[in-house]
DRENVOKOL-285899 format. One record per residue (C-alpha): x, y, z; residue in three letters. Coordinates in pm, whole numbers, padded with zeros to 5 digits, always signed. Layout:
BEGIN
XYZALA...
end
This chain:
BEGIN
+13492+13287+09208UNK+13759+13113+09058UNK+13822+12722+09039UNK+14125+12527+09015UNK+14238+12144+08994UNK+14465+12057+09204UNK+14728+11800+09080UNK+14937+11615+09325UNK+15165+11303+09246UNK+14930+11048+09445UNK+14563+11246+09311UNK+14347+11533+09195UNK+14070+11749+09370UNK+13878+12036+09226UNK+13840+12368+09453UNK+13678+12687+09420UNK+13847+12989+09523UNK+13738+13351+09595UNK+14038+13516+09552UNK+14099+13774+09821UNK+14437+13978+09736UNK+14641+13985+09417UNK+14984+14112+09417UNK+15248+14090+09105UNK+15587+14087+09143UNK+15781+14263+08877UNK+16173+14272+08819UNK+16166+13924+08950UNK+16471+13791+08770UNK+16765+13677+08964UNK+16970+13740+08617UNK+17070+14135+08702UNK+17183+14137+08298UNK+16841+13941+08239UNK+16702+14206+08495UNK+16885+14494+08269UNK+16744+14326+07943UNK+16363+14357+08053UNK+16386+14710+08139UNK+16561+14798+07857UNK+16313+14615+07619UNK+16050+14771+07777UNK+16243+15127+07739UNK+16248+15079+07435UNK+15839+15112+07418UNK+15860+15408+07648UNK+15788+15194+07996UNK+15950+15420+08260UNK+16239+15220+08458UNK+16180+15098+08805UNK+16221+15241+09122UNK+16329+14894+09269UNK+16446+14536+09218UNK+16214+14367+09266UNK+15839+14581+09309UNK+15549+14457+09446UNK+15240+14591+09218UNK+14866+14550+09365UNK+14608+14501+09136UNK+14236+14405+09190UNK+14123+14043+09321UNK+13902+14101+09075UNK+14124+14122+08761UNK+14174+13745+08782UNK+13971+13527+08524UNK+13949+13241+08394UNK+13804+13217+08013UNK+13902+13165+07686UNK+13902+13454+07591UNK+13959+13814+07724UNK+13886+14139+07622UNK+14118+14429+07599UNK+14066+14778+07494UNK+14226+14886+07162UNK+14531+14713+07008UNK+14784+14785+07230UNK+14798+14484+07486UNK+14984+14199+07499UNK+15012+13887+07748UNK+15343+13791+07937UNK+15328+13442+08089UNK+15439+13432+08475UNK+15447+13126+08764UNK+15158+13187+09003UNK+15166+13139+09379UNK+14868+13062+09514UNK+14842+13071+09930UNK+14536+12846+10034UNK+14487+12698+10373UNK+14673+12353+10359UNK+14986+12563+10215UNK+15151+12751+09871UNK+15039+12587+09526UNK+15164+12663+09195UNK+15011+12792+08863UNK+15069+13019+08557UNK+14864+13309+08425UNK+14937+13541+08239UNK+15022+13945+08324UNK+14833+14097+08026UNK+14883+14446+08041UNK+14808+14763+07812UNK+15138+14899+07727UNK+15007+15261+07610UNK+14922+15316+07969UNK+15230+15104+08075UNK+15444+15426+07958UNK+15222+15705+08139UNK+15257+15406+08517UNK+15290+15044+08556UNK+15089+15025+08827UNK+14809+15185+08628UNK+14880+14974+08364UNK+14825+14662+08578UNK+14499+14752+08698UNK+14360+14789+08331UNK+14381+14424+08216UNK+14200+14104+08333UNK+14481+13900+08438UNK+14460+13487+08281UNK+14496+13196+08495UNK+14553+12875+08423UNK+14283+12600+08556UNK+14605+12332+08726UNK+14792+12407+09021UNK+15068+12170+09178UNK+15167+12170+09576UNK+15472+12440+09555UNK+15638+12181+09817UNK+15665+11899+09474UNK+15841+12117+09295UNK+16102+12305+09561UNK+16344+12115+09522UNK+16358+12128+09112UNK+16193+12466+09085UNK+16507+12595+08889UNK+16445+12295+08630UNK+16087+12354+08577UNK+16014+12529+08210UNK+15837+12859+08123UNK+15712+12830+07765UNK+15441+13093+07603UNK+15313+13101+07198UNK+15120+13403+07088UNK+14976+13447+06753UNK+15086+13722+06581UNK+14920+13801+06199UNK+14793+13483+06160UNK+15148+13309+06295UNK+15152+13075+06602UNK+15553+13233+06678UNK+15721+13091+07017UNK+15711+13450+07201UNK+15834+13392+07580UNK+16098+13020+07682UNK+16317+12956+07961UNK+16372+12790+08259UNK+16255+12931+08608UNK+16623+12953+08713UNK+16607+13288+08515UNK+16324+13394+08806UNK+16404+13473+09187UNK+16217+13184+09357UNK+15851+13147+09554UNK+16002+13159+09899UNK+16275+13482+09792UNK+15975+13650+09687UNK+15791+13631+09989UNK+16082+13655+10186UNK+16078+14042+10125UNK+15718+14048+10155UNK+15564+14287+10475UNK+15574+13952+10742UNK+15780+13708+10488UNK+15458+13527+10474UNK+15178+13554+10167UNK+14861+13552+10366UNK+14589+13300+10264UNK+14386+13391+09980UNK+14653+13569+09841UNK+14744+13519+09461UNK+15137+13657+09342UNK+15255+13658+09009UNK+15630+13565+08999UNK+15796+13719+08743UNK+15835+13643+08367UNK+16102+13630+08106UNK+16193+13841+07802UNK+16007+13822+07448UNK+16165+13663+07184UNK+16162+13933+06917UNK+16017+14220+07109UNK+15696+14306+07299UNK+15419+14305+07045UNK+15063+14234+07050UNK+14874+13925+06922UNK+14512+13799+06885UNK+14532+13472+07076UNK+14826+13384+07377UNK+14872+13041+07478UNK+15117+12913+07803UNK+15223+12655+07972UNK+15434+12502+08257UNK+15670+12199+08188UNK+15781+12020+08504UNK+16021+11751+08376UNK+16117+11569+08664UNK+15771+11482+08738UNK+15630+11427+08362UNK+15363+11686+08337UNK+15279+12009+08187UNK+14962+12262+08276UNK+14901+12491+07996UNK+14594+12747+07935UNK+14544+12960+07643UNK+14325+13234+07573UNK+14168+13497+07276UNK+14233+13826+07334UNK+13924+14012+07137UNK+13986+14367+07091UNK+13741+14622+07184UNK+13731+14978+06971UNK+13829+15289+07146UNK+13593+15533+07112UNK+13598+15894+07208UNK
end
């Protein structure tokens, strides 16, 4: 069970939420050389190239969590910060989390690699129908720390990202049945994919003065064989 507050212009509620379908969306830019840029940084790591623009990856409800921290096995993870769509009865909300995803098995399938990471989420969401109409002004920001060095590892706006309703658009239906959680995309690392030992995002929505941000501890368990 997860649990969210939900932040609206006029108020706030909290919710729980059993999560009953996660999907991520990958190659979700609407930049085809930003597109181009992703796949070739991820290439360059031995990630095989996609089939299609954009893929729809399922992954376990039960992936999502929560914490403040999250464990991974061995050293090769690392966290990308995405918009989350979350489909709940009284319509979409949004969110961020974060794909983490072990990128040894990323080379050998994506979809595999999906499956092997808990998948962060932020506790805010905001009614998708606030931020619509300014959803290309609305700022993707994520901060890992890297060696002991807070760097500034993921930044852009969400004009770089095909948008909530595109995405569900092409969806079996066009709709994103209820319960339903979608990860929207994210942008290229500054410097590279690499891993880190804590990952920290956040969500700036200027127009409306305010940010949601989550940030998490990724501990490291030993592979042993």
């Amino acid at each position: 069970m997860l649990s969210f507050n939900r932040i609206t212009k006029t108020g706030a509620d909290r919710i729980g939420f059993a999560p009953a379908a996660l999907i991520i969306a990958g190659w979700a830019g609407r930049d085809e050389a930003a597109i181009q840029h992703h796949i070739e940084e991820l290439a360059a790591i031995g990630v095989p190239r996609p089939s299609s623009v954009p893929v729809y990856y399922r992954a376990a409800a039960s992936t999502l969590v929560q914490g403040e921290s999250l464990e991974v096995l061995g050293p090769d993870s690392s966290g990308e910060v995405e918009p989350v769509i979350v489909s709940l009865t009284d319509g979409l909300w949004i969110g961020i989390g974060s794909d983490h995803t072990d990128r040894t098995a990323e080379k050998m399938g994506i979809a595999l690699s999906k499956q092997l990471c808990g998948k962060p989420l932020g506790p805010d969401l905001w009614p998708f129908h606030e931020v619509e109409d300014h959803w290309d002004a609305l700022r993707l920001r994520a901060y890992a720390t890297i060696e002991g060095e807070r760097v500034l590892y993921q930044e852009g706006t969400l004009a770089a990202l095909r948008t909530p309703s595109d995405l569900i658009a092409r969806l079996p239906g066009g709709k994103l049945p209820i319960g339903t959680v979608m990860f929207g995309g994210t942008l290229g690392a500054i410097g590279g994919i690499r891993p880190a030992s804590r990952f920290e995002m956040e969500l700036e929505d200027g127009v409306l003065g305010r940010t949601m941000r989550h940030g998490y501890d990724i501990d490291v368990l030993p592979v042993v064989s």
